[in-house]
C-alpha positions in Angstrom: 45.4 71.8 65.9 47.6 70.2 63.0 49.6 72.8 62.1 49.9 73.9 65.5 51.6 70.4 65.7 53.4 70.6 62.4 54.5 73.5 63.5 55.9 71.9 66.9 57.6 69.3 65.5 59.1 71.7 62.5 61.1 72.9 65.3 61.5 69.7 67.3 65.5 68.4 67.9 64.4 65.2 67.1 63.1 65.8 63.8 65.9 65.5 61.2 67.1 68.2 59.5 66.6 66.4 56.2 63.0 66.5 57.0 62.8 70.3 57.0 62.2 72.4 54.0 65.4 73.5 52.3 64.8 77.3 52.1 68.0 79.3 51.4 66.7 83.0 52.0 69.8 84.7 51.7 71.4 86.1 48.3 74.3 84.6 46.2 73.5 81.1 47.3 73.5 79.7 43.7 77.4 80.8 44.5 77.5 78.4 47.0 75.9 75.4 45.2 77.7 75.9 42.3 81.1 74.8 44.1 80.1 73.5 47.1 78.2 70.3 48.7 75.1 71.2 50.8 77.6 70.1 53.9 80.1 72.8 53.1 78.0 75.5 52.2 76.5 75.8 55.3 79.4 76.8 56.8 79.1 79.9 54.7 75.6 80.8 55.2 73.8 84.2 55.5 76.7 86.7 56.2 79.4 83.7 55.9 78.5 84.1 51.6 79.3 87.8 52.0 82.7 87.2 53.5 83.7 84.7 51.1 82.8 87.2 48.6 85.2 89.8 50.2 87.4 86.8 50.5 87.5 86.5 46.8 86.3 90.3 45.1 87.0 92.8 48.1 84.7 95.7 48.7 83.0 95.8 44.7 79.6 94.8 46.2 77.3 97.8 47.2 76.7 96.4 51.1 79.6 94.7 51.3 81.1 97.4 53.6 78.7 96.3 56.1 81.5 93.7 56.8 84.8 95.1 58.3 88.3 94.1 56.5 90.2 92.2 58.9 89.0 88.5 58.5 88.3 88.4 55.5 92.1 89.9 54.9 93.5 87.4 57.3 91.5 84.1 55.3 92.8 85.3 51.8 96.2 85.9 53.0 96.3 82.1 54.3 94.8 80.9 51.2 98.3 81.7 49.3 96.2 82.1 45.8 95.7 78.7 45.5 93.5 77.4 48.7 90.2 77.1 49.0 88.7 79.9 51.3 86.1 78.0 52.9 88.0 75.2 53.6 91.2 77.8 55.2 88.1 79.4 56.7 86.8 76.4 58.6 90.2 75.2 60.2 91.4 79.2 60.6 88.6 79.3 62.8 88.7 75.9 64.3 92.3 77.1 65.6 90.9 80.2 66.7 88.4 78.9 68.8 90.8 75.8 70.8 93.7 78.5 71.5 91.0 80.4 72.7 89.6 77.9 75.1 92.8 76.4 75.9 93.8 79.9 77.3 90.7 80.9 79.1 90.3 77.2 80.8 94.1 77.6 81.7 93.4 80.3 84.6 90.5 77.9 85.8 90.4 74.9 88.1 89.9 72.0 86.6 85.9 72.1 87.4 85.6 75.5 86.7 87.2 74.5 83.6 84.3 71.8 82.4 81.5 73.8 83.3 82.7 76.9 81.6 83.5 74.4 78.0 80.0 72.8 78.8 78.0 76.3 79.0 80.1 78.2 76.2 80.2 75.1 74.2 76.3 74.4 74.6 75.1 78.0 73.9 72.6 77.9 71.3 75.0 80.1 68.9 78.2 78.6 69.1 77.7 77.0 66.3 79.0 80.4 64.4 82.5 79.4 66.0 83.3 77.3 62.9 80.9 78.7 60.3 82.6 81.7 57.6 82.0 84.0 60.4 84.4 86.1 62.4 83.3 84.8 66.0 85.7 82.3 66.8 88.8 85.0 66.0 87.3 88.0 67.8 86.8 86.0 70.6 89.9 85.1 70.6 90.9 88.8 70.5 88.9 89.4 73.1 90.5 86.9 75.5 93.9 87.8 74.9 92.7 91.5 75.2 91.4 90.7 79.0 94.5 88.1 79.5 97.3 91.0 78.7 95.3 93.9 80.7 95.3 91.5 83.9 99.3 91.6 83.4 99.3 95.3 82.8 100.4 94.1 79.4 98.9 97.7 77.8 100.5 98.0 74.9 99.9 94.2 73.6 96.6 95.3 75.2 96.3 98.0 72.6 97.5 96.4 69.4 95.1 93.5 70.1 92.0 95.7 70.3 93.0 97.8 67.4 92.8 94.7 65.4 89.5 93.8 66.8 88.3 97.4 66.4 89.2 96.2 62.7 87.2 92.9 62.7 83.8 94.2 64.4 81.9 97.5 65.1 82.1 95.9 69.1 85.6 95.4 68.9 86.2 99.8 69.4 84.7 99.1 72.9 87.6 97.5 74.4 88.9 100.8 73.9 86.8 101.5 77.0 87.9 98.7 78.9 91.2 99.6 78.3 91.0 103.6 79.2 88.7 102.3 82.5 92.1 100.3 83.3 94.4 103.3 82.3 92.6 105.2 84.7 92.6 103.1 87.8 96.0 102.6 87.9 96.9 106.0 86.9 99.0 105.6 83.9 100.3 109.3 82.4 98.1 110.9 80.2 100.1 111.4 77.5 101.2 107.1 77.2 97.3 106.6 77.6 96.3 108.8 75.0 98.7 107.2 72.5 97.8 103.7 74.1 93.9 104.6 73.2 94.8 105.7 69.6 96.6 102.5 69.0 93.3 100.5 70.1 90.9 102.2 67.7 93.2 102.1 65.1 91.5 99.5 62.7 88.7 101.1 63.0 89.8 104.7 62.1 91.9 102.9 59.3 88.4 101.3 58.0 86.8 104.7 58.2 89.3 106.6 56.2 89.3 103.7 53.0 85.8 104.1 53.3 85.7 108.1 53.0 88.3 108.1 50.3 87.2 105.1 48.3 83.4 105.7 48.4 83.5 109.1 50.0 81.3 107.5 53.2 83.0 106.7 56.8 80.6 105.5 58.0 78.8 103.5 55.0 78.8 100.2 57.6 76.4 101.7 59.0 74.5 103.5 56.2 74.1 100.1 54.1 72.5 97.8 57.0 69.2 98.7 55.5 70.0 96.7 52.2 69.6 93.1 54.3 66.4 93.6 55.1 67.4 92.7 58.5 64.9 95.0 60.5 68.1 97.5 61.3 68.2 101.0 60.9 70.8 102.9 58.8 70.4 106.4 59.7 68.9 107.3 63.2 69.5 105.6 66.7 67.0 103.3 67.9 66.7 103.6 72.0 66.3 100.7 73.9 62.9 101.4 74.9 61.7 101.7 71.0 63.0 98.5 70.8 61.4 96.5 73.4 57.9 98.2 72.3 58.8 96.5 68.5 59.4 93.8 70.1 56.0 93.6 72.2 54.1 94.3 69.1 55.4 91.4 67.3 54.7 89.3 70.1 51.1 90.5 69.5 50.7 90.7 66.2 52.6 87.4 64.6 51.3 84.0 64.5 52.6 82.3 67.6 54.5 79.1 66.8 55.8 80.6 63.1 59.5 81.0 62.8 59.2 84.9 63.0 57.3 84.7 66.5 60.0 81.8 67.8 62.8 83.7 66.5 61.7 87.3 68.1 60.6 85.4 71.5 64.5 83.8 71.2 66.0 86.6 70.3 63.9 89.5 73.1 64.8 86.6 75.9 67.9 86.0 75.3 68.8 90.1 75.1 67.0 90.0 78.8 69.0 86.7 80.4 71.9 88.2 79.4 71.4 91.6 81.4 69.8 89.6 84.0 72.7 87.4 84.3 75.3 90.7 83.3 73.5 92.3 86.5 73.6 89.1 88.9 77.3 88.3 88.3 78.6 92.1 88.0 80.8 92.0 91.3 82.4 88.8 89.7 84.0 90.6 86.8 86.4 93.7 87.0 84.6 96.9 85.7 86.5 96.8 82.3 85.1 93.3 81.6 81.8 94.2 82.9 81.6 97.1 80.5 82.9 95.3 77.5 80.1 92.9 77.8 77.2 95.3 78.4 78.5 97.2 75.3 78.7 94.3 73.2 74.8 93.5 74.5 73.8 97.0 73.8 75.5 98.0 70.8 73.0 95.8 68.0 69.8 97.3 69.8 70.7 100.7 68.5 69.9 99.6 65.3 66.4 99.3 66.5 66.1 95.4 66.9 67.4 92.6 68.8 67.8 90.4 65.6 71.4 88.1 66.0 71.2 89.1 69.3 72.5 85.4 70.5 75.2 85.7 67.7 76.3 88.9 69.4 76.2 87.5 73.0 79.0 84.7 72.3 81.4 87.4 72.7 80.8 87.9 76.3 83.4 85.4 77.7 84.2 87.6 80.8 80.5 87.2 81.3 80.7 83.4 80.5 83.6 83.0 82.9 81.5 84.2 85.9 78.8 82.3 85.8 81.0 79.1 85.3 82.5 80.2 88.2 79.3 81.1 90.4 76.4 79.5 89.1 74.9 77.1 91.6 74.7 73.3 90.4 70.8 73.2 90.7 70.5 75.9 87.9 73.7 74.9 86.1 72.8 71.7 84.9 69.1 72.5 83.7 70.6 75.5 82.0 73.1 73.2 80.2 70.6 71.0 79.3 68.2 73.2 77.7 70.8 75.1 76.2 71.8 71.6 74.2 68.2 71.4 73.3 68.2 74.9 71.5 71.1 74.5 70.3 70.1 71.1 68.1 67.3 73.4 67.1 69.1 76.2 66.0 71.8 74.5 64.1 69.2 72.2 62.2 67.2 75.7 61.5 70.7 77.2 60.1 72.0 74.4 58.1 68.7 74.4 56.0 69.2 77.8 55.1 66.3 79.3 57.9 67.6 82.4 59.3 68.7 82.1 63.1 71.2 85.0 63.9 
């Protein structure tokens, strides 16, 4: 019964995260500390370290090609050579993420606004929107991606996800979004095909430096194994494997330890958010309802859920709707216990215990 409760209030929001045990699991940290307060180098946790060390070295790391080129490109441009990255990182981001809610709350009343900053805001993950990560930007590709194919923008529609194809694996999906739009309003074949080229374009662009520099398109995918991250780097994990690794866990680990918590967060957040993809579908135009089942789907084919609420930030289509439809009787408990997680989650992170 005491470490069941020592266990409890390990995870508690109202024990302080100075309380917890400072456990950095994640390689290069030693980078970190050397030039960094503990404050500060949280922001570049877990995958934030590898960034900053694309930031600074480029691709000389075996595994760093896990990590697509665009951010990190985009930070040490801004840091002119004489910034530090981190820092650039942090307000880069920061920027990111208001244009990007000052856009999407701009085509919302002003109540659909609050709830949709209150539930986006809230989610247990959004922390990432300022850490070294690349959340806060490829969301806001993503929002200008949906704003410009609403106005039949499809060029700016193009450019915007061949960026984000260069940014994140999920990114080529709007791609599909984009050809589902072509389609329905019957734009000729030969403007769509070049319009479809154009949106996968940082990603075909990533592939061919990889082939001719290490002679492996597709070594993003072939190094995943190196992080010890549970993912597969060689064959495609169905859904249905997945959920089965994910039962036997739930069997087999101690309940209450951070690996049972974390699987249990990370299987029932994966099914909320096709529960909640399914209930809002008719909300959302099919392009947008795509995007976000892709982006949901994509990590399991790796053969586990892990980051899986990392992943799910990106859905703002999906975010949108249910600010826009959710009832107040479930809104406000979901808010609240949202904020609950998210205290957790961010304590967890910041003390170097892997989250997402």
């Amino acid at each position: 019964m005491k470490k069941l409760l020592a266990k409890i209030k390990l995870i508690s929001p109202l024990y302080s995260i100075h309380n917890l045990p400072f456990t950095p699991s994640f390689p290069y940290y030693s980078d970190l500390s050397a030039h960094y307060g503990r404050a500060v180098a949280s922001f570049a946790h877990f995958n934030g370290i590898h960034y900053l060390r694309l930031i600074k070295h480029g691709y000389d790391d075996t595994g760093s090609q896990a990590f697509f080129p665009v951010y990190p490109f985009i930070i040490r441009t801004l840091t002119l050579g004489v910034f530090d990255p981190v820092y650039v990182a942090i307000i880069f981001n920061a920027l990111c993420l208001l244009v990007s809610l000052i856009v999407t709350t701009s085509y919302l009343t002003k109540v659909q606004a609050k709830r949709f900053l209150l539930l986006f805001l809230t989610f247990p993950a959004s922390f990432f929107l300022l850490a070294n990560y690349t959340e806060s930007f490829f969301i806001l590709l993503v929002v200008l991606f949906f704003l410009f194919l609403q106005q039949k923008k499809y060029l700016l529609s193009a450019i915007i996800a061949g960026i984000a194809s260069g940014t994140r694996l999920v990114g080529v999906f709007l791609s599909l979004s984009l050809l589902i739009e072509l389609v329905r309003n019957r734009q000729i074949i030969y403007r769509s095909t070049f319009l479809l080229l154009v949106s996968v374009s940082g990603l075909v662009s990533y592939m061919y430096f990889l082939f001719v520099r290490f002679g492996d398109p597709l070594m993003f995918v072939h190094v995943q194994s190196m992080f010890n991250n549970g993912r597969s780097s060689s064959d495609i994990v169905l859904l249905p494997q997945v959920i089965y690794r994910y039962l036997k866990i739930f069997l087999t680990a101690t309940p209450f330890s951070l690996l049972y918590l974390r699987a249990v967060w990370e299987f029932v957040t994966f099914v909320l958010s096709l529960v909640a993809l399914y209930l809002y579908r008719n909300k959302m135009n099919l392009s947008a309802s795509i995007f976000c089942l892709s982006a949901f789907l994509l990590p399991t084919l790796s053969g586990t859920f892990s980051s899986m609420p990392r992943y799910l930030i990106v859905a703002i289509p999906l975010f949108i709707a249910i600010s826009k439809n959710m009832t107040n009787r479930i809104f406000w408990p979901t808010i609240i216990l949202q904020y609950g997680i998210l205290i957790i989650t961010v304590a967890l992170f910041v003390q170097g215990i892997f989250i997402a």
